[in-house]
Biopython code that builds the backbone (N, CA, C, O; Angstrom):
import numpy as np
from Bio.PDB.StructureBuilder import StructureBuilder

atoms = [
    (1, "UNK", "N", (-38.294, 15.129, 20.830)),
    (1, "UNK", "CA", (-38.620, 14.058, 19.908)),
    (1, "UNK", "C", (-37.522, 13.865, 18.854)),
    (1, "UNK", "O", (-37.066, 12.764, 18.543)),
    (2, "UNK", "N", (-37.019, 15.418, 18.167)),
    (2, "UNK", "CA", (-36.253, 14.721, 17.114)),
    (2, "UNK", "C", (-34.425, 13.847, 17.786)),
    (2, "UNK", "O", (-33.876, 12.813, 17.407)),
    (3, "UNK", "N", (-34.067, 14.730, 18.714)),
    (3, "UNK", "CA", (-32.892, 13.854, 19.985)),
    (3, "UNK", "C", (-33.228, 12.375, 19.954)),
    (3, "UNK", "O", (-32.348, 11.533, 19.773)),
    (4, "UNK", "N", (-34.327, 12.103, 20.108)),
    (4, "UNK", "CA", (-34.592, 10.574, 20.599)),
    (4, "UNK", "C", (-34.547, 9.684, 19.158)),
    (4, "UNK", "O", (-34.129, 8.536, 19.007)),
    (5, "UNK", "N", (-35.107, 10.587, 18.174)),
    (5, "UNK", "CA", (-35.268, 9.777, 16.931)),
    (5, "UNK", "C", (-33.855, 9.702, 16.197)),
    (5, "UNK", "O", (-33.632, 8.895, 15.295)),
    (6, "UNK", "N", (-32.882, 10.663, 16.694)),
    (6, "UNK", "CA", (-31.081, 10.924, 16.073)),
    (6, "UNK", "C", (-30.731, 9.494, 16.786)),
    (6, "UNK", "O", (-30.359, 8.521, 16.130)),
    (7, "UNK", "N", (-30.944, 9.479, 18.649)),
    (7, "UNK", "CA", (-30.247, 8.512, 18.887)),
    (7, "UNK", "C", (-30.474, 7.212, 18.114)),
    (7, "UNK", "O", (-29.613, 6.398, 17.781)),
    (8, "UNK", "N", (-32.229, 7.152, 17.814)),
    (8, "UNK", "CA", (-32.444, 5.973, 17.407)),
    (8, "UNK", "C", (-31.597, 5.256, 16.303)),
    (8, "UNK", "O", (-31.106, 4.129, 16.246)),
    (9, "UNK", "N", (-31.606, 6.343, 15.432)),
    (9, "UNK", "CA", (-31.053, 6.414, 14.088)),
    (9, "UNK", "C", (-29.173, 6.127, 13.889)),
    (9, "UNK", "O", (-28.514, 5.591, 12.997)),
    (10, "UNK", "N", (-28.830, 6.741, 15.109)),
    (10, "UNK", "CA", (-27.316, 6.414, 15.164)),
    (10, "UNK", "C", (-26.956, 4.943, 15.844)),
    (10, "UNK", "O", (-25.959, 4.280, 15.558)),
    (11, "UNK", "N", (-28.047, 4.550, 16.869)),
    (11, "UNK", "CA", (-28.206, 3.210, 17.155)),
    (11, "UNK", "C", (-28.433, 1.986, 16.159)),
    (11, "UNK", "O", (-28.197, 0.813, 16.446)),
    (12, "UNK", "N", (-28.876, 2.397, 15.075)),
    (12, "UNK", "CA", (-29.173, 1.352, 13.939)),
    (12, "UNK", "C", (-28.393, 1.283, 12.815)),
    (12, "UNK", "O", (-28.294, 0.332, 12.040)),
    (13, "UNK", "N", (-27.690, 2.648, 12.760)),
    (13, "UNK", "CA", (-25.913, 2.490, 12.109)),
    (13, "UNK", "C", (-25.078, 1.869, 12.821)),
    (13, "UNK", "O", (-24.276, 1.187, 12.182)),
    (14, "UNK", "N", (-24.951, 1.862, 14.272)),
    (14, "UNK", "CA", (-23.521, 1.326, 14.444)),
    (14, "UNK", "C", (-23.934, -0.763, 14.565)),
    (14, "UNK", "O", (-23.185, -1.740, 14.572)),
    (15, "UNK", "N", (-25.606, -0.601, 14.647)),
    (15, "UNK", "CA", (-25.969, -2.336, 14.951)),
    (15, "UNK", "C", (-25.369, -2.822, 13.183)),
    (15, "UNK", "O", (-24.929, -3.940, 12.916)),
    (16, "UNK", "N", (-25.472, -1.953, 12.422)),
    (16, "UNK", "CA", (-25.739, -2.561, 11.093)),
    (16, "UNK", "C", (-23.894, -2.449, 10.654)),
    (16, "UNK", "O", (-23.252, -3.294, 10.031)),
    (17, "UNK", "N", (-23.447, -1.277, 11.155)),
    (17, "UNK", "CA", (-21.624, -1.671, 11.254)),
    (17, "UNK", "C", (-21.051, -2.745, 11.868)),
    (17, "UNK", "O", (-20.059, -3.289, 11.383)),
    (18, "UNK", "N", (-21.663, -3.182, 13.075)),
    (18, "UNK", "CA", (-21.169, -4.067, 13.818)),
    (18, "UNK", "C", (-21.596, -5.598, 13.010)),
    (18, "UNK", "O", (-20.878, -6.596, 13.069)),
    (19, "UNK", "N", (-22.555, -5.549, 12.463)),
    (19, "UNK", "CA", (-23.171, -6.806, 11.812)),
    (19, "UNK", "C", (-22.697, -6.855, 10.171)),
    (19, "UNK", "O", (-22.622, -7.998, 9.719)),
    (20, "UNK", "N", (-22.422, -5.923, 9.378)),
    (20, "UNK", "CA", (-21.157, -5.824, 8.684)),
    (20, "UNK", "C", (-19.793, -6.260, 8.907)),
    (20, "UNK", "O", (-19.171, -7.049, 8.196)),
    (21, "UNK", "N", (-19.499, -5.847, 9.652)),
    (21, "UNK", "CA", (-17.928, -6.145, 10.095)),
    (21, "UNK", "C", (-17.958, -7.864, 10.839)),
    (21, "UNK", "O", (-17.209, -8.744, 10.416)),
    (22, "UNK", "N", (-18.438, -7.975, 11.390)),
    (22, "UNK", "CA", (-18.775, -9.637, 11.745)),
    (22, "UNK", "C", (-18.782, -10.593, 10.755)),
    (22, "UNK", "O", (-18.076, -11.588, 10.589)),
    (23, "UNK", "N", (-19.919, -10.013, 9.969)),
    (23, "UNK", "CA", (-19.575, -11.148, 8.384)),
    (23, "UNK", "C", (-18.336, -10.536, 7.649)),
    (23, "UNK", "O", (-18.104, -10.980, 6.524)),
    (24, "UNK", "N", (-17.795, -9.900, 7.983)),
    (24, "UNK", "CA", (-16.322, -9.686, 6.756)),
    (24, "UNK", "C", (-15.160, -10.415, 7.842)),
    (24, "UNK", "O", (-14.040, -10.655, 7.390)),
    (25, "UNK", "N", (-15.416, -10.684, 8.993)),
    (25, "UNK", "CA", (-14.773, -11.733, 9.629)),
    (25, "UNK", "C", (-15.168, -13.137, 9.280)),
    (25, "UNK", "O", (-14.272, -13.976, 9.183)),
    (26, "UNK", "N", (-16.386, -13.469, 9.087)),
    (26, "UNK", "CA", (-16.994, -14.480, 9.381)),
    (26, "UNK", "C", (-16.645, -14.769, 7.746)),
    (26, "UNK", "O", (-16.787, -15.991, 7.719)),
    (27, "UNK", "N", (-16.274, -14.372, 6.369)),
    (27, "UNK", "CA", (-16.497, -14.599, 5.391)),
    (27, "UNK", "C", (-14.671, -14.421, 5.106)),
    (27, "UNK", "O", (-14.249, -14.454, 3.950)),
    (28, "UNK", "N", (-13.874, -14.268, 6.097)),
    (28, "UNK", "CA", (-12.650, -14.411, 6.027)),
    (28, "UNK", "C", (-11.800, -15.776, 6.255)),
    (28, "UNK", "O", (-10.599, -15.904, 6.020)),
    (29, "UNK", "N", (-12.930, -17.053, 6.909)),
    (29, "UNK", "CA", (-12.748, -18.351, 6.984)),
    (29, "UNK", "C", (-13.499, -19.307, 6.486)),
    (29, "UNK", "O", (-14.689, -19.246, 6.177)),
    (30, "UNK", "N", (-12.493, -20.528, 6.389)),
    (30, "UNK", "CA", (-13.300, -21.399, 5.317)),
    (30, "UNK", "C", (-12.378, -22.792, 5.396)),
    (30, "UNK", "O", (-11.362, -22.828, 6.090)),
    (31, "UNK", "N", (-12.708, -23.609, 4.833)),
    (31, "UNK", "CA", (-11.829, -25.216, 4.818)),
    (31, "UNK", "C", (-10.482, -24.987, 3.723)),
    (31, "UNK", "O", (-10.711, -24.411, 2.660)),
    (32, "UNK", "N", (-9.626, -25.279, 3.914)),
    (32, "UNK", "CA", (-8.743, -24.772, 3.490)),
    (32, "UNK", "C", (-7.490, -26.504, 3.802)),
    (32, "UNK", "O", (-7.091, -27.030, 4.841)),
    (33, "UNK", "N", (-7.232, -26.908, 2.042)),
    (33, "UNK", "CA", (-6.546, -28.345, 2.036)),
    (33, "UNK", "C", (-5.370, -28.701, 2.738)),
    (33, "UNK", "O", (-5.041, -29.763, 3.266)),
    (34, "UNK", "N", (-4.763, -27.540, 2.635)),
    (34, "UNK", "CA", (-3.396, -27.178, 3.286)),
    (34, "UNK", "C", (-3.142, -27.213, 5.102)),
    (34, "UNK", "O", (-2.119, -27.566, 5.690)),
    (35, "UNK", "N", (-4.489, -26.702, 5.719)),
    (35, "UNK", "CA", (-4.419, -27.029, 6.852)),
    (35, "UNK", "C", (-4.557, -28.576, 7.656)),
    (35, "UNK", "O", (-5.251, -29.463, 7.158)),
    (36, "UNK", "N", (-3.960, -28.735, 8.691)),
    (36, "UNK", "CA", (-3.862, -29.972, 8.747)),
    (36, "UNK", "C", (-5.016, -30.264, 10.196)),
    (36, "UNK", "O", (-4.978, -29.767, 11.322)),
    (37, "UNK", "N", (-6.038, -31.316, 9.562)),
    (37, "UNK", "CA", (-7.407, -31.493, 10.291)),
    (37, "UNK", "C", (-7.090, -32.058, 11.480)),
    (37, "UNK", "O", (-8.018, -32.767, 11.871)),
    (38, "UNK", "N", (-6.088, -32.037, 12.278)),
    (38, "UNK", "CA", (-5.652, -32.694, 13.744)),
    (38, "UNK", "C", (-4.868, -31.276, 14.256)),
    (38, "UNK", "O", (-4.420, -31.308, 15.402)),
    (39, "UNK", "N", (-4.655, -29.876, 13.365)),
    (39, "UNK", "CA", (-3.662, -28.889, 14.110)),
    (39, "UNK", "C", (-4.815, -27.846, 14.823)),
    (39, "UNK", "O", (-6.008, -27.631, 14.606)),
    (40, "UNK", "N", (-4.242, -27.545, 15.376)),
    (40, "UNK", "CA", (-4.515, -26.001, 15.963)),
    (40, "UNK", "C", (-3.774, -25.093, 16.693)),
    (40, "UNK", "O", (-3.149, -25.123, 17.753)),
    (41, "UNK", "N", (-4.135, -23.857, 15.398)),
    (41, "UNK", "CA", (-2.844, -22.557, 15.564)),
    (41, "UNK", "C", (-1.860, -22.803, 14.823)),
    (41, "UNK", "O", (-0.805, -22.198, 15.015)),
    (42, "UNK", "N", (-1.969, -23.662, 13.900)),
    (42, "UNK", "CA", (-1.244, -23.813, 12.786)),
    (42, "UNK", "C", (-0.748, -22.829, 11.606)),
    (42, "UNK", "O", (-1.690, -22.742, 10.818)),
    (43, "UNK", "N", (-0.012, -22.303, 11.303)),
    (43, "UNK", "CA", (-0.018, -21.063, 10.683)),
    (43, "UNK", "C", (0.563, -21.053, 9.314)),
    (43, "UNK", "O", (1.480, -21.874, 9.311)),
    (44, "UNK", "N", (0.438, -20.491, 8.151)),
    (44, "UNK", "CA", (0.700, -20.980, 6.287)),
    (44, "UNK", "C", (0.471, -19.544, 5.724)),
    (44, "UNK", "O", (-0.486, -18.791, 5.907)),
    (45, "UNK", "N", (1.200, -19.429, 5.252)),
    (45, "UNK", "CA", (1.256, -18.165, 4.175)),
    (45, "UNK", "C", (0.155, -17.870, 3.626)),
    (45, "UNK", "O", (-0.777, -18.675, 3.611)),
    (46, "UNK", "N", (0.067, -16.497, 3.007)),
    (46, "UNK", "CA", (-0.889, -16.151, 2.576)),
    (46, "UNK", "C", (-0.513, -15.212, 1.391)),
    (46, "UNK", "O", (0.381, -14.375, 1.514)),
    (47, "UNK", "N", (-1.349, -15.404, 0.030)),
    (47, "UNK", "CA", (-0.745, -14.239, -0.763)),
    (47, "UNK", "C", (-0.227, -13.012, -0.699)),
    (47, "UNK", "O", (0.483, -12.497, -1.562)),
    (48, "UNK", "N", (-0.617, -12.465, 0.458)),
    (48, "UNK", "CA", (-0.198, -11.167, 0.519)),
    (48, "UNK", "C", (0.738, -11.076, 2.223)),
    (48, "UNK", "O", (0.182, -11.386, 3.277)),
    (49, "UNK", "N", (1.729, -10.748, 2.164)),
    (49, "UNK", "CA", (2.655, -10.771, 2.906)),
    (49, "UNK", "C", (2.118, -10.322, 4.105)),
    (49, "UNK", "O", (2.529, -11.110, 4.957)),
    (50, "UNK", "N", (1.457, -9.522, 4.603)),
    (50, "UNK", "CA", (1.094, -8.630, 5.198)),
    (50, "UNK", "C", (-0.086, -10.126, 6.180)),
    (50, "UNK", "O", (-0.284, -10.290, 7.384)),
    (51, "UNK", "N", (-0.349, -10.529, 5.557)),
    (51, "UNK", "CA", (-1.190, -11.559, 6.396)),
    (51, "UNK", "C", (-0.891, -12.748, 6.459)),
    (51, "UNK", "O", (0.267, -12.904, 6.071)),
    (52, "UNK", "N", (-1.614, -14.147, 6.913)),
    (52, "UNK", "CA", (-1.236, -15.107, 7.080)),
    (52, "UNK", "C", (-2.680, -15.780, 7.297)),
    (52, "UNK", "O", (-3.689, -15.095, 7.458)),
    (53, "UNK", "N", (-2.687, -17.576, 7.283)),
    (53, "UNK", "CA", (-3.691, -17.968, 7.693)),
    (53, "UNK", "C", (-3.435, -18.590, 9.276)),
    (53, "UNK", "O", (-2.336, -18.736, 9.809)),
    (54, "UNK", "N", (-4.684, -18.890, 9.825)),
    (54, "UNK", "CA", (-4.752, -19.031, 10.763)),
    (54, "UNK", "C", (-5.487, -20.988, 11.178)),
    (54, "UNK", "O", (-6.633, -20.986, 11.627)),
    (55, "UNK", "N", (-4.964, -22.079, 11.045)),
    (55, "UNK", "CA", (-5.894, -22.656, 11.054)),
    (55, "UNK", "C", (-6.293, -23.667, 12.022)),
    (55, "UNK", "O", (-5.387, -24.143, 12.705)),
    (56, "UNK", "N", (-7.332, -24.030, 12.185)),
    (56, "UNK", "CA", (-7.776, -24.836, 13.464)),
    (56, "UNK", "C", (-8.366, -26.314, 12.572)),
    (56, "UNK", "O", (-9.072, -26.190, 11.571)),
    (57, "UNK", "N", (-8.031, -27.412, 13.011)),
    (57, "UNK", "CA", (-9.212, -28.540, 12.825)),
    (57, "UNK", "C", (-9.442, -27.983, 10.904)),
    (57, "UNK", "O", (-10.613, -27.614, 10.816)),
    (58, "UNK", "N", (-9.061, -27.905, 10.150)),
    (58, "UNK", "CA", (-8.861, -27.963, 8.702)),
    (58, "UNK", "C", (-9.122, -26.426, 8.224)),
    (58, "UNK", "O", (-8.671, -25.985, 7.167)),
    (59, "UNK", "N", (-9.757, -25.812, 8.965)),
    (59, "UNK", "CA", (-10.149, -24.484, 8.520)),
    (59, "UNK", "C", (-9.313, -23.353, 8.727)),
    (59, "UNK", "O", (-8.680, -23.209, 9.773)),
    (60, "UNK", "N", (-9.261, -22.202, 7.393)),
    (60, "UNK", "CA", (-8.431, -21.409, 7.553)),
    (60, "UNK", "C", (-8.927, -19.885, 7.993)),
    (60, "UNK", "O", (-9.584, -19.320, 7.119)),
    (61, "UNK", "N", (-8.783, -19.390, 8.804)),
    (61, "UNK", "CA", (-8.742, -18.047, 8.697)),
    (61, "UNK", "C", (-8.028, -16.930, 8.604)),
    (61, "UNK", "O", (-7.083, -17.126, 9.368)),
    (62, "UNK", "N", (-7.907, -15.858, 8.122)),
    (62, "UNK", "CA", (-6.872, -14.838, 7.922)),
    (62, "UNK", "C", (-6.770, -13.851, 8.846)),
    (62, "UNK", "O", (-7.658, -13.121, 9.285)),
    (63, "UNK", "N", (-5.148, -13.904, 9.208)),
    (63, "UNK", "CA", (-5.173, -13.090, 10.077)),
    (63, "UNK", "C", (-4.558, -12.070, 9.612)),
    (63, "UNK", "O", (-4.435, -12.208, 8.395)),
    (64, "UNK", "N", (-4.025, -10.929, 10.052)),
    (64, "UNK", "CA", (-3.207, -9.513, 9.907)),
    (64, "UNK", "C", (-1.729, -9.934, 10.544)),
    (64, "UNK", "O", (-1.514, -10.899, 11.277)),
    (65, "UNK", "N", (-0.921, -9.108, 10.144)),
    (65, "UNK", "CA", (0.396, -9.219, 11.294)),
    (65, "UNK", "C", (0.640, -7.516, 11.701)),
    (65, "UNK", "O", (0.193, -6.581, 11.038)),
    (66, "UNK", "N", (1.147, -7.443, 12.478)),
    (66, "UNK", "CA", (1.387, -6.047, 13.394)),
    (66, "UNK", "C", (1.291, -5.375, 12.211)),
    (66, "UNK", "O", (1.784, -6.083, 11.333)),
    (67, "UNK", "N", (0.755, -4.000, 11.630)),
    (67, "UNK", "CA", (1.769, -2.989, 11.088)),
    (67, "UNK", "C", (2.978, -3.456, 10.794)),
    (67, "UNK", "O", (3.577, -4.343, 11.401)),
    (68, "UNK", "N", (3.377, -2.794, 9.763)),
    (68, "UNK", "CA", (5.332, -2.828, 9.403)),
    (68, "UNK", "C", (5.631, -4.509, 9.185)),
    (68, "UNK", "O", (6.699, -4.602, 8.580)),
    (69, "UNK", "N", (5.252, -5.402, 9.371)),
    (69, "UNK", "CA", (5.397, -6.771, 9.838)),
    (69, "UNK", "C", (4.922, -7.970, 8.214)),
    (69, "UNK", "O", (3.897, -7.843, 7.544)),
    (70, "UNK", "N", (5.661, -8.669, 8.062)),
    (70, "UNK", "CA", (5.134, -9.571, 7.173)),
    (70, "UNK", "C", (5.698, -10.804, 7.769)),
    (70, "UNK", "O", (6.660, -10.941, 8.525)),
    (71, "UNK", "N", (4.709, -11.852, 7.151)),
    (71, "UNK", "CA", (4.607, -13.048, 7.426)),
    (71, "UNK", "C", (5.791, -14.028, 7.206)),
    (71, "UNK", "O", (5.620, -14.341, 6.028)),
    (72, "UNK", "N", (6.482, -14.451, 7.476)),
    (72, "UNK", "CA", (7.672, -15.175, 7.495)),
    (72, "UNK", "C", (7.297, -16.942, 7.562)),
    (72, "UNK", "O", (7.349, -17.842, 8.400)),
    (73, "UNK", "N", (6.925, -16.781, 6.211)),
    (73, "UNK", "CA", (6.716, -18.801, 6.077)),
    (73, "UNK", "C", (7.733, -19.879, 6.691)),
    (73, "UNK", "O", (7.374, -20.706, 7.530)),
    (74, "UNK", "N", (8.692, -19.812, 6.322)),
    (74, "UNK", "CA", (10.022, -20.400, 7.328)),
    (74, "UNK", "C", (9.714, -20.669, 8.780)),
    (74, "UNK", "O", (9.536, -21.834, 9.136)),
    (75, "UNK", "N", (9.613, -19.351, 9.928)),
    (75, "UNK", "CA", (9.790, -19.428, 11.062)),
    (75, "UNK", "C", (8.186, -19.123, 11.163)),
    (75, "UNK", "O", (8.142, -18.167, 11.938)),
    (76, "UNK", "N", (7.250, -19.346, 10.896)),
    (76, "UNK", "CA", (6.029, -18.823, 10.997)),
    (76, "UNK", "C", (5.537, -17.843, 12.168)),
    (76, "UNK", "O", (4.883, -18.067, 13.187)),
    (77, "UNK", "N", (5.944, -16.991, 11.781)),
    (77, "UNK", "CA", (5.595, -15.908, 12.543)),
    (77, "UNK", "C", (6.151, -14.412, 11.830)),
    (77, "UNK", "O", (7.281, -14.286, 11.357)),
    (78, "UNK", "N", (5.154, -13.369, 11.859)),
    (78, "UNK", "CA", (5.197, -11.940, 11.475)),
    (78, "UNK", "C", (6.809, -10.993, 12.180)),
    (78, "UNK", "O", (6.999, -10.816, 13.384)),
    (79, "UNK", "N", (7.641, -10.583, 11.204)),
    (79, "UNK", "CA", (8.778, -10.223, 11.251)),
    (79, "UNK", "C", (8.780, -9.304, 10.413)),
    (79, "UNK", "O", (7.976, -9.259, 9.482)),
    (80, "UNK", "N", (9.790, -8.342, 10.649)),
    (80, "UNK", "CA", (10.424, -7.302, 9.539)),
    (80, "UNK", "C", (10.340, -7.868, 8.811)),
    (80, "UNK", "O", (10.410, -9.091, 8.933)),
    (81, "UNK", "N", (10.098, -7.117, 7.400)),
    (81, "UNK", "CA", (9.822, -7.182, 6.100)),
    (81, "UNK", "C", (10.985, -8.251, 5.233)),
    (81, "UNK", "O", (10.803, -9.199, 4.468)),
    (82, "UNK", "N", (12.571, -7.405, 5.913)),
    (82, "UNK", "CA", (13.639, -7.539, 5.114)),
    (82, "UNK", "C", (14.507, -8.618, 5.905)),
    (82, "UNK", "O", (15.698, -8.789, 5.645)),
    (83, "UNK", "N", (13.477, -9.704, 7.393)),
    (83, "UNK", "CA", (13.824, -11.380, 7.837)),
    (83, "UNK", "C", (12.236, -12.072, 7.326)),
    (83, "UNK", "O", (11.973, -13.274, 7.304)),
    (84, "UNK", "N", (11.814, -11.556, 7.151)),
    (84, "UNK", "CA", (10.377, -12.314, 6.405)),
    (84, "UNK", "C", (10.982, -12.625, 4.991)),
    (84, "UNK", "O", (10.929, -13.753, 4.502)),
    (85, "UNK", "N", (11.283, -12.063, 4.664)),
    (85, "UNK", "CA", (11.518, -12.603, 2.555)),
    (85, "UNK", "C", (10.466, -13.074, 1.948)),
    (85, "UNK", "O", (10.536, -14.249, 1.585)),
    (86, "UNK", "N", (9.302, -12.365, 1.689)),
    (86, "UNK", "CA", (8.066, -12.838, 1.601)),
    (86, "UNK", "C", (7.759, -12.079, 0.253)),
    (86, "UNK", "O", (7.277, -12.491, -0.802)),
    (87, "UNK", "N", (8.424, -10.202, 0.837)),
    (87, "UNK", "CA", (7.653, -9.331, -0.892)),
    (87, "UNK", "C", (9.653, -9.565, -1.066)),
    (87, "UNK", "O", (10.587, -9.369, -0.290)),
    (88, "UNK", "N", (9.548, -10.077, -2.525)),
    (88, "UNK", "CA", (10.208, -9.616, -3.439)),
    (88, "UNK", "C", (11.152, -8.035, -4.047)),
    (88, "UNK", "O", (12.190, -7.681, -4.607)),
    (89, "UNK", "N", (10.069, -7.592, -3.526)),
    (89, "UNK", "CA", (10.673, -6.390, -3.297)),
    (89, "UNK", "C", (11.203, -5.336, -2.221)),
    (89, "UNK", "O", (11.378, -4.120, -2.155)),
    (90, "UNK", "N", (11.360, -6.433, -1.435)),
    (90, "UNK", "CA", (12.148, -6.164, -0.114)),
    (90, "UNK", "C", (13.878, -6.992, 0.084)),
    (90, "UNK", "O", (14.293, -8.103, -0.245)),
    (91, "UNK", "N", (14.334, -6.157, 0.571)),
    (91, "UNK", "CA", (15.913, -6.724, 0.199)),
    (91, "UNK", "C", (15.363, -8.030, 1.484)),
    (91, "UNK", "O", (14.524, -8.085, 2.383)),
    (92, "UNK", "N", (16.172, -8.730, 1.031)),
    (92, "UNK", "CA", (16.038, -10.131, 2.077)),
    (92, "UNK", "C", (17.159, -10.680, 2.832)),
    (92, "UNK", "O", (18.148, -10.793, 2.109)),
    (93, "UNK", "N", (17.336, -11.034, 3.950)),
    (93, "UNK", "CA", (18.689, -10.723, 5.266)),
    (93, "UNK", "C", (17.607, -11.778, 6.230)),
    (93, "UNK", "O", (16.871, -11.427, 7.152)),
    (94, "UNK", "N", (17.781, -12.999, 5.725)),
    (94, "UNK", "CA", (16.979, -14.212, 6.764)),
    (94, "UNK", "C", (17.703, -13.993, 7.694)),
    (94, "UNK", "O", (18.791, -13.463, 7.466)),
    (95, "UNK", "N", (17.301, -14.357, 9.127)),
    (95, "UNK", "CA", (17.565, -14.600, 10.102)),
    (95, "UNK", "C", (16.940, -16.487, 10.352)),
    (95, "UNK", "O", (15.933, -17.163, 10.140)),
    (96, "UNK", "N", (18.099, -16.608, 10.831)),
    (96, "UNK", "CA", (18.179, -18.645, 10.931)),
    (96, "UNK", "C", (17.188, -18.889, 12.272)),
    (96, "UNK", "O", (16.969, -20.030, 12.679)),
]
sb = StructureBuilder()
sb.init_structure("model")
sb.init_model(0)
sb.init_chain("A")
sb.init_seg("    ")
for serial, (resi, resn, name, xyz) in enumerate(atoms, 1):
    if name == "N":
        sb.init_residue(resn, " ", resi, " ")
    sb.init_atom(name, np.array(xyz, "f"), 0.0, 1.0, " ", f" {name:<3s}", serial, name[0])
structure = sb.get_structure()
């Protein structure tokens, strides 16, 4: 009895992780002015180097870039830190 009542119990942590983590996706997008309401896969900076938005039909969502990787507004797409020029405090060496 108590085996069956552990599984139960570890079954209703990972439903309630999984349904956590869904809304911290789901609360990571939103309408966003900058995106353009005819694009999709359109891609725009994001305050923090390390990410980027993502947007479809006007809405933005945030994505991650690899590890090690920041967002490169220019060529839009996630690059070394120091061809991104994104943190300030990274020496900066664009690549054209």
């Amino acid at each position: 009895m108590k085996s069956q009542s552990a599984v139960t119990t570890l079954f209703l942590i990972a439903l309630v992780t999984i349904a956590t983590s869904l809304t911290l996706v789901q609360a990571a997008c939103g309408p966003n002015a900058r995106c353009p309401s005819n694009a999709s896969n359109y891609l725009l900076p994001h305050p923090d180097c390390t990410q980027y938005y993502r947007c479809d039909a006007g809405t933005a969502c945030e994505q991650s870039c690899p590890t090690g990787q920041h967002f490169n507004a220019y060529h839009r797409q996630c690059e070394a830190p120091e061809t991104a020029c994104c943190d300030i405090y990274y020496p900066c060496n664009p690549t054209v």
